[in-house]
N, C-alpha and C positions, 0 to 999 in steps of 0.2 A: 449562418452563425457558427454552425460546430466545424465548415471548415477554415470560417475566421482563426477560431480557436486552434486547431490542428498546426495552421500556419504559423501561427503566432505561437506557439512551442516547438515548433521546429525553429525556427529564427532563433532563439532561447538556445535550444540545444548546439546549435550552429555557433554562436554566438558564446558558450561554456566549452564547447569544444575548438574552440580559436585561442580562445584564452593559451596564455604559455605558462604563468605560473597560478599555483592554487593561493598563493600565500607570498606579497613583495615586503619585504621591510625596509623603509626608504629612510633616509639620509637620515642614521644613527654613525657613529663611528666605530667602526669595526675592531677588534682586536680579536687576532686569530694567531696564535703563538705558532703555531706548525708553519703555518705560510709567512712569517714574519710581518704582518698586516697588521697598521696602527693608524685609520685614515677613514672619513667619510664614507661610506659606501652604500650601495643598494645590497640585498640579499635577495636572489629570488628563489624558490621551493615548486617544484612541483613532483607529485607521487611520493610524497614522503623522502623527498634526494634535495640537496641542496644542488641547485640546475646553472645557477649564476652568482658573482659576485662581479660587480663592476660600477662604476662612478656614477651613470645615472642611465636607468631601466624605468620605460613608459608605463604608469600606475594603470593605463588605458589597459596594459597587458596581463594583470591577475584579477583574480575574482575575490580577494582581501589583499587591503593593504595597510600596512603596520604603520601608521607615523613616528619613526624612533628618531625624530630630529632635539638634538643637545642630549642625547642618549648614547649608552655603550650596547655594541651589539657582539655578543658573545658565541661559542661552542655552549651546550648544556653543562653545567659543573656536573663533577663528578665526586662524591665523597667517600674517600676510599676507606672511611672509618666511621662507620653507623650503627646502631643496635636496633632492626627493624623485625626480627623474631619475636615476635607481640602472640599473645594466647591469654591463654587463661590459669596455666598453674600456678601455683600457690608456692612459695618458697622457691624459686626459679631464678630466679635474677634475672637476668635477660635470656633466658633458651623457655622459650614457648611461654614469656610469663605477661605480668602487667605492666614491668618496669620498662620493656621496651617497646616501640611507637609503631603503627602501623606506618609505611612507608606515604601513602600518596597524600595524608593530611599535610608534611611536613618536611616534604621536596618540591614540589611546583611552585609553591608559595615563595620559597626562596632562589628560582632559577634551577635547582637540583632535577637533573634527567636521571640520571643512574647512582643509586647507594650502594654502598659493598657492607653488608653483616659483617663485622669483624668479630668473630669466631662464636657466635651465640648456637651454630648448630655444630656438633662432632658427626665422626661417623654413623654413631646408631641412629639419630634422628632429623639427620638430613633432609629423609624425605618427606618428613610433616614439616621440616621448614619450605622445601619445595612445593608439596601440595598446600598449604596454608600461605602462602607468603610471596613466595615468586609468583604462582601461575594466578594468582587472584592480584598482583599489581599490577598499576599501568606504569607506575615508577619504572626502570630497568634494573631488577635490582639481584645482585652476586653474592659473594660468598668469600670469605677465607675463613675456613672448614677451623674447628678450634684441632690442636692436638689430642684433647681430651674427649675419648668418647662421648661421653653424655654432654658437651659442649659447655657453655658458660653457666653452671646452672649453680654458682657459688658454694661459698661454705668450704666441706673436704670433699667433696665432688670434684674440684680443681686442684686437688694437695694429691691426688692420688696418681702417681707415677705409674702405677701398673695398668690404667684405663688410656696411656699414650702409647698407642700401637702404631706407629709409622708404616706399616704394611696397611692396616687396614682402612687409615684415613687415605693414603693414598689411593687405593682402590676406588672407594667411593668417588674421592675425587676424580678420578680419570672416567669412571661410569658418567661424571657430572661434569662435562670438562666444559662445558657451554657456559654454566650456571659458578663454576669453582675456580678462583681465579689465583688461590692458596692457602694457607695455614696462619694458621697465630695463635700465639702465646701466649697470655693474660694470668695475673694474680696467683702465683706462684709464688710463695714465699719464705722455701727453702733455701738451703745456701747449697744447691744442685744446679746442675747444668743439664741434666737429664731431661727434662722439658724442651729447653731449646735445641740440642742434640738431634731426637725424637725429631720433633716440626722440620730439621733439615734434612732430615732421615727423607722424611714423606716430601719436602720437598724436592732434593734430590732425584727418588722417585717417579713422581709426577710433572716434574720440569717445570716446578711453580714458587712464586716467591715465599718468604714465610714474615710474617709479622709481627713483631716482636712487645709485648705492652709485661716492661722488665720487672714486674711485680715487685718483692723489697723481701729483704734477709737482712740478717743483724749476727756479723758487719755485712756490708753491701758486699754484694757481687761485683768485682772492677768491670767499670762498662771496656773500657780499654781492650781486655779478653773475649767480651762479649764480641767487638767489632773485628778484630783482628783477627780469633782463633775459633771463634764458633760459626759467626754469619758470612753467609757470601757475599760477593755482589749483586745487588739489586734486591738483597733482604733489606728487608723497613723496620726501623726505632723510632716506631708511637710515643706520643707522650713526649715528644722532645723537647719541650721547654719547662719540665715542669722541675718543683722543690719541697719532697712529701716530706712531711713532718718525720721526726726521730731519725732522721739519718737512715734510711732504711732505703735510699738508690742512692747511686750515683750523682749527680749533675753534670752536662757538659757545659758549661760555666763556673769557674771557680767564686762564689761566691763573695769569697774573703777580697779580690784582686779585680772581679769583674771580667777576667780575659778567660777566652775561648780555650777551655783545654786541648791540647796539641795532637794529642790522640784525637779528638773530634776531627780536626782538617782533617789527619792521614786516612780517617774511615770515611771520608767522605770523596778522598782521593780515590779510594779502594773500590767506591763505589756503593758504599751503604747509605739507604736513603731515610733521611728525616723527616717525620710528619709531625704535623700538629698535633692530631686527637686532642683535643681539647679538653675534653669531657668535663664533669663535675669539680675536679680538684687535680685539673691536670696540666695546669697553664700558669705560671708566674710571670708577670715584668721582670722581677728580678733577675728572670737567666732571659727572657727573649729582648730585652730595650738592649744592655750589652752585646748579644749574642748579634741584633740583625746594625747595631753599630760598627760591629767589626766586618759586617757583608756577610755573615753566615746565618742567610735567608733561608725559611724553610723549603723542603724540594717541595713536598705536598702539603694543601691545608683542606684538613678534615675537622668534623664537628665530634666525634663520640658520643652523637646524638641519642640520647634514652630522656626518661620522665623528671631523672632528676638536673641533667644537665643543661635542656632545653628550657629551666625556671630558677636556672642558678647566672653566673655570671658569662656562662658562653651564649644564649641563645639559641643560634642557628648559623649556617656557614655566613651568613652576609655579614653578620656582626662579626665574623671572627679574620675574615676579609678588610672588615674598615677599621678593624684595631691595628693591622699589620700597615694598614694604609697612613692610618696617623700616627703608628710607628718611623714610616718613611720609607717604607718598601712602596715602588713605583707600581702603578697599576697592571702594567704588560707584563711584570714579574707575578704580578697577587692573581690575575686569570689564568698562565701559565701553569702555576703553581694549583690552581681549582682545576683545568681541563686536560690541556695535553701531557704534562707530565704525571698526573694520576693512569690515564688511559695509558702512557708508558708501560708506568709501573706495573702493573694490572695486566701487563700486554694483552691489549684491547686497545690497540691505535683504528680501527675502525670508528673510532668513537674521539672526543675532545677536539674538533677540528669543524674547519667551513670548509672544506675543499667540495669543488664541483663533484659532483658525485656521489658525496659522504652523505652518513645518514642527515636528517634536518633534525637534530636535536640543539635548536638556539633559545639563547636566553637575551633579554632586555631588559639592560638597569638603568635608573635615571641615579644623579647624584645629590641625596637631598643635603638643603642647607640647613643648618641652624645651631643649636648649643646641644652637643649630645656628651654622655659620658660614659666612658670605656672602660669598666673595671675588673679586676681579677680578683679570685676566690679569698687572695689576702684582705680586699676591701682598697687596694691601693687605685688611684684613679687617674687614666687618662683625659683631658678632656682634647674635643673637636670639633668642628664648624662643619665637615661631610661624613655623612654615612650612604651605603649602598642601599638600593632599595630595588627589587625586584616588580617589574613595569606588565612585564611578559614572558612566559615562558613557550616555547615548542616543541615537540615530544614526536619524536619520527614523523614529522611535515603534519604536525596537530596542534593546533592551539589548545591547549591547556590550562593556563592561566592567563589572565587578563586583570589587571589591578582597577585600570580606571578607563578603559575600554577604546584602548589608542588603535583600535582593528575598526576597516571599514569594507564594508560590514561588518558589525560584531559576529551575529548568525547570521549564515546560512538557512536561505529559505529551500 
């Protein structure tokens, strides 16, 4: 009997050890924006690498297999703008407080492999967003370092020009160059430029993008100068669709006229890139239904994920994805804009792609149907017959989420 048994685990082992992949996800339809890939396909995984992609790979060959059929089979999104620096202070805002989210409750769930902090830690307290935050997620989750010392932590903590030290955010950053992907700007509300100045200083620097989230002054600060004379190529304007009360930014939609201000193309010819940030009160139809009418589609779409944005009218990146969707932005452009060109921007192209080789951070969405409605902070409403819905997620060749348990096996014995 025990060497019944002996043999009959070796057969097992034999038999785990033939196996090719750990993980096949079969006949979903692929979109993979790097390799120009919009078509049925198999994915197969093993060691944590994406090992295969191709038309059809025998289920006989892995030890899980994904049924992603009438489903889209993605790279992991990427959200290049989240407030995941969560703790416990008290009057904080988002640097160490309760207003922002632990990462792994509210990434998986919606397809999200990697969050990027947009600026909740500065240089002095980088490292307790590191030791608290990074090395305690399974999320993959970065950073763009605020300008401001003590980082997002509101009030005149962020009014204070003498705590933006472009030498010593820099430093930090290049100590962290794994984890530090740039800088940003946020809620500044002088009529100075010394803020963003500063962030290109450090970015300069450290050879990193800076981020831009254009606060408000009375009168506004011309975005015009902002794009032209201050930010480089490949610096990011958060917040791009939005229309804050009292006149107190810019718009790049003219309001009055509907039409794309002309300075927007030229900085986009320049090479400055527009994100969503969506956040709490940072998103209108009234500049995005004209703005993606005339074809100026956002580069990146991010959530500005925290406690109040996540139970306001953004949600989570899926929803902010099926607004753009029933906007009329094509899907191969709406996962583009979620993986490969955040991981651009970010530079982090190891990352937003299916290529053989690449990490295995895939996501799987089905499309569901029925009467949804898509609204923004004005209360103005979209309605829709699809929204995205996240099926499965995979996390460096790991399952991670599973909605309705389309994995066979689900466990692993």
């Amino acid at each position: 009997m025990k060497y019944k048994y002996l043999l009959l685990m070796m057969l097992v082992s034999l038999q785990t050890f033939a196996q090719t992949y750990s993980i096949l996800i079969k006949g979903g339809t692929v979109i993979d924006p790097k390799n120009n890939i919009n078509a049925v396909m198999d994915v197969g995984i093993f060691e944590g690498k994406i090992k295969k992609v191709a038309k059809d790979i025998d289920p006989k060959e892995a030890r899980q297999v994904v049924n992603a059929k009438g489903m889209y089979v993605t790279p992991g999104l990427i959200d290049i703008h989240g407030h995941v620096f969560f703790g416990t202070e008290v009057n904080h805002y988002l640097s160490n407080s309760f207003t922002a989210l632990p990462p792994d409750g509210f990434t998986f769930r919606v397809g999200v492999t990697t969050i990027v902090d947009a600026g909740g830690a500065g240089w002095t307290n980088f490292d307790d967003f590191k030791n608290n935050v990074i090395f305690h997620s399974k999320t993959r989750v970065l950073s763009f370092m605020n300008i401001v010392g003590k980082g997002m932590s509101g009030g005149q903590i962020e009014q204070d020009t003498s705590d933006m030290d472009p030498g010593l955010a820099a430093a930090v950053a290049l100590k962290n160059k794994n984890d530090v992907v740039g800088f940003k700007v946020a809620h500044f509300m002088g009529h100075d430029w010394t803020p963003v100045d500063n962030a290109v200083k450090a970015g300069k620097l450290a050879n990193m993008p800076v981020m831009v989230d254009f606060g408000g002054s009375t009168p506004p600060l011309p975005l015009e100068d902002l794009f032209m004379k201050h930010l480089r190529p490949g610096d990011i304007f958060t917040h791009a669709y939005t229309l804050l009360e009292n006149n107190v930014r810019e718009t790049i939609v003219d309001e009055a006229t509907g039409k794309v201000k002309p300075f927007t193309l030229e900085a986009r010819k320049k090479g400055i890139i527009f994100d969503v940030g969506y956040g709490g009160a940072s998103f209108n139809y009234s500049q995005a239904i004209p703005a993606l009418k005339a074809g100026f589609y956002p580069n990146t779409i991010s959530t500005d994920l925290h406690t109040g944005s996540m139970n306001g009218s953004m949600k989570d990146m899926l929803s902010i994805m099926s607004k753009f969707y029933n906007m009329g932005m094509d899907m191969p452009s709406i996962i583009k804009a979620s993986t490969w060109e955040p991981a651009k921007v970010i530079h982090r192209e190891q990352l937003g792609h299916i290529s053989e080789n690449a990490i295995a951070d895939v996501a799987v969405f089905s499309m569901r149907k029925g009467n949804f409605g898509f609204y923004d902070k004005t209360g103005y409403k979209v309605e829709g017959k699809e929204k995205l819905e996240c099926e499965l997620t995979i996390m460096g060749g790991r399952i991670v989420y599973d909605l309705n348990g389309i994995t066979t096996p689900i466990y692993l014995k």
